[in-house]
N, C-alpha and C positions, 0 to 999 in steps of 0.2 A: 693641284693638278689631277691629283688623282681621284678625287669627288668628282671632277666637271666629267673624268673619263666613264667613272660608274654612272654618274646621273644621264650623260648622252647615252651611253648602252643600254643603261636600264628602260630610255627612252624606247629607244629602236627593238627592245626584246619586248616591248606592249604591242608596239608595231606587227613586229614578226608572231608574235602569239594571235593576233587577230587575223590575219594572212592565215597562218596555218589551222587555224579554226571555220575558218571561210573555205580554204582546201579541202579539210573531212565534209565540209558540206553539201558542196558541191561535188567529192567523191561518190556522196550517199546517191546524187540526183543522176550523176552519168551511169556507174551501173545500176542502176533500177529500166533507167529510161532507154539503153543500149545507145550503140554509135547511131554519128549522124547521117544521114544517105549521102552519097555519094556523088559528088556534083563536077560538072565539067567548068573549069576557067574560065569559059568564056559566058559563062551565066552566075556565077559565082558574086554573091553579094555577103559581106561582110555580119550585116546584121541580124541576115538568118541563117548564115550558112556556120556559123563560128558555134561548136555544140561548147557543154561544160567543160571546166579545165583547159577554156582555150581548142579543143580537139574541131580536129575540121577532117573532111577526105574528100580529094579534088581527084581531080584528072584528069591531064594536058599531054601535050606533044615536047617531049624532049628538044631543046632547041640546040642541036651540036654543034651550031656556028658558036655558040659561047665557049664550048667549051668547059674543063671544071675550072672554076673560079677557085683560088687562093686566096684563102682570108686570113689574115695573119693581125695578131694582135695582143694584148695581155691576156694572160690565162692560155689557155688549150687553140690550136691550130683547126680551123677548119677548111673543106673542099665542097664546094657548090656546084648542083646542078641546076640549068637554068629547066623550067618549064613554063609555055606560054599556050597561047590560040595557035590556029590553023594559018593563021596570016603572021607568024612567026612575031607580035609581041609579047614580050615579057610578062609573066604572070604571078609569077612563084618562083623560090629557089628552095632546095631543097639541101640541106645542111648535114654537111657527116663528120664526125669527130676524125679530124686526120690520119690518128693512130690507127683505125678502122674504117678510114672511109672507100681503100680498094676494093675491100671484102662486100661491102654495103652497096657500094654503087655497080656492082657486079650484079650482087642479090635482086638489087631495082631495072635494070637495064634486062636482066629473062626474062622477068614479068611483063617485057613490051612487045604493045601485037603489031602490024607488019607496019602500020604508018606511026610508030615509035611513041605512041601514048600509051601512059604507064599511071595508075591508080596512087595514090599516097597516101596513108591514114600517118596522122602525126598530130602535133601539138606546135601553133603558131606561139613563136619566142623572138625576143629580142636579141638574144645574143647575135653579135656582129650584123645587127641590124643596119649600122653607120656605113660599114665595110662593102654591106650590098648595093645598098644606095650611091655610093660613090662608082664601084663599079657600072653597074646599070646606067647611071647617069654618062661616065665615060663612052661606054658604047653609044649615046645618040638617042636613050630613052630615058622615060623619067623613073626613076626608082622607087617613089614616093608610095606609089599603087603596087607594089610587088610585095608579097606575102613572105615569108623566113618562116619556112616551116622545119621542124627536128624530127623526120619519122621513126618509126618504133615496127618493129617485125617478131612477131610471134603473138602473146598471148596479151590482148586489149588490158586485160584485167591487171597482170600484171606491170603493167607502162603504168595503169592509173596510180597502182598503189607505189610506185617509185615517185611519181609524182609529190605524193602525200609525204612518202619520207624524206624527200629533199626539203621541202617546207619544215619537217619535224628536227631535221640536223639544223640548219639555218638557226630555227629559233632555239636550240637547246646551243648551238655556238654561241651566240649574242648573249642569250643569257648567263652561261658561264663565265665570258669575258667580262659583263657588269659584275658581278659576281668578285671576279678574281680582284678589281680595282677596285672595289667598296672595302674590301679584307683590308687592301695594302690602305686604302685610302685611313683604315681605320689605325691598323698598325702605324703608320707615320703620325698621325694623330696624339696619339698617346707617346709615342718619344718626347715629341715636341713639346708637349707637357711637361716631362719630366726634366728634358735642360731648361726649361723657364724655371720650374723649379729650382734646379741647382742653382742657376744662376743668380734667382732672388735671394739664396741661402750665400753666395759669394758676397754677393752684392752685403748683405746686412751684415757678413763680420769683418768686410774693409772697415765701414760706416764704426763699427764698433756697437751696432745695435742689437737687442737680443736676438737669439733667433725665436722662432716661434716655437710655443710650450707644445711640448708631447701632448696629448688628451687626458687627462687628468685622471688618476686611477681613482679606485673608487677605496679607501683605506679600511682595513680590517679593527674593528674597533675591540679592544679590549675586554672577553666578557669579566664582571666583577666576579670575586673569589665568594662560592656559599658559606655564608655563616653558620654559624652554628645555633641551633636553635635555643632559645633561652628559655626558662620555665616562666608560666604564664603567673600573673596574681589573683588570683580572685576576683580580681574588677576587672580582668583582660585584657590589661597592658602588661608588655614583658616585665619580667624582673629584672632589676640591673643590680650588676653585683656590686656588693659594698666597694667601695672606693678606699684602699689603706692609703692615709698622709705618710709620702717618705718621709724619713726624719732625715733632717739636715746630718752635716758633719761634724758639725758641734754638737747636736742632742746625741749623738751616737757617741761619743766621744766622752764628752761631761756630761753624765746626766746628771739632773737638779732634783736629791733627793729631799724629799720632804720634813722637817722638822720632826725631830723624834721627842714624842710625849716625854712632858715634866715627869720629872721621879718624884719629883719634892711635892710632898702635901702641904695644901691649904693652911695655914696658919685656923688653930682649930677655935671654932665660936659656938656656944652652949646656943643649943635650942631654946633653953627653956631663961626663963625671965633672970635678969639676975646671976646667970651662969651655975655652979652650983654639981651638976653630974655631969660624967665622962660621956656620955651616949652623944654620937653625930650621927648623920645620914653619911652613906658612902657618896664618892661620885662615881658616873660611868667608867671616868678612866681606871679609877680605881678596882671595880668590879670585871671590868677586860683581863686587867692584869693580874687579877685573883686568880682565873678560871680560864686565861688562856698563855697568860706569860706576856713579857713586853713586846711590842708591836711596830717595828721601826722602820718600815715601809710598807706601802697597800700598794699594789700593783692594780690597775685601770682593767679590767677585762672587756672584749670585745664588742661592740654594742649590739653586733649578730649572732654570739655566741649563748 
């Protein structure tokens, strides 16, 4: 509802900005070109006599058998005076805002010379245009031909530029009111959104179904720990450090020492043919344990040592 109300306003404020754009233009052309002369009712033709902004200046005979006319209706109150020909028909009414229309119709009624014709500079309008013609018609003429004019007293230039700012509120009304209804229209919009939403989120944990995943973060990965650098080899692959074998719990435990060298000599056999003299050759073991002592375990040293 409230789209259709922006979209119709936003209509009618393209409207009213063309309007009021056609007003400054036409403001430009009436004061450059001055008012229009000044024509009497009963020669008065519509399609030369009507200047820009609507402006016309007549001039008839006050016709006091009407009387002022009461126009009553929506918006503001008006009081009509009628002016016609010399043969007393209806020509013109001339319109005054009720709140002012004493003062005004006072003001129009000095300016009349002794056979009660009185000059008018104003701006033909439509307002309670219906109301005159009905009137008019009740008296026994036709309303259809009578003019609704809204005169204006002092300064021409100024009436023009009030003009221009009526058109300039208008359309800056309109367009605020699109305006206000596009917001709401937008604000309702987005609620409406968001209980659909809820409501899909009730909806799927009756159901017992997931709800939908958050957006998925993006995980801070691990960086690896620097190592420590190794010493290179001469052919420019690292070195890797010797590898020591744990010993089990049994080699740590029982160790398996190695047989301890015979003490007992060789049963002794003569070099020489025949046998005959004491002279042998030593063995190794024999000469270790001359010059070092007996030897009853060798312990393995490091292969990188």
């Amino acid at each position: 509802m409230f789209a259709f109300f922006a979209f119709t306003f936003g209509s009618l404020a393209v409207a009213f900005f063309d309007e009021y754009r056609a007003v400054q233009v036409e403001e430009f052309y009436a004061l450059n070109e001055g008012p229009p002369a000044a024509t009497a009712l009963e020669s008065f033709n519509a399609n030369q006599h009507i200047g820009y902004l609507d402006e016309v200046h007549v001039e008839g005979q006050i016709l006091a058998n009407f009387g002022v006319l009461r126009l009553h209706g929506e918006g503001a109150d008006y009081d009509g005076i009628v002016l016609g020909t010399t043969d007393g028909v209806p020509r013109a009414v001339v319109l005054f805002d009720s709140l002012s229309s004493d003062r005004e119709i006072n003001q129009l009624i000095s300016t009349a010379t002794a056979d009660n014709r009185v000059a008018v500079r104003g701006f033909v309008t439509s307002t309670r245009r219906t109301e005159v013609e009905r009137e008019i018609t009740r008296r026994g003429f036709s309303g259809r031909a009578v003019l609704t004019v809204e005169p204006f007293f002092g300064s021409r230039t100024a009436a023009i530029n009030a003009q221009v700012q009526d058109a300039q509120i208008l359309f800056f009304i309109v367009t605020g009111v699109a305006a206000l209804f596009a917001v709401l229209a937008l604000w309702r919009f987005r609620r409406w959104r968001k209980r659909r939403a809820a409501k899909k989120l009730r909806r799927a944990a009756k159901r017992g179904q997931p709800l939908p995943a958050t957006p998925p973060q993006t995980a801070v990965k691990p960086q690896p720990k620097p190592q420590k650098s190794q010493p290179a080899t001469p052919w420019g692959t690292p070195q890797q450090p010797p590898q020591h074998p744990r010993p089990t719990p049994a080699a740590r435990t029982k160790p398996h020492p190695e047989p301890e060298a015979s003490t007992q000599a060789p049963p002794f056999k003569s070099v020489f043919p025949g046998g005959g003299s004491g002279f042998r050759f030593k063995t190794s073991d024999e000469i270790v344990r001359q010059y070092f002592g007996t030897i009853t375990n060798i312990s393995r040293s490091n292969s990188s040592s």
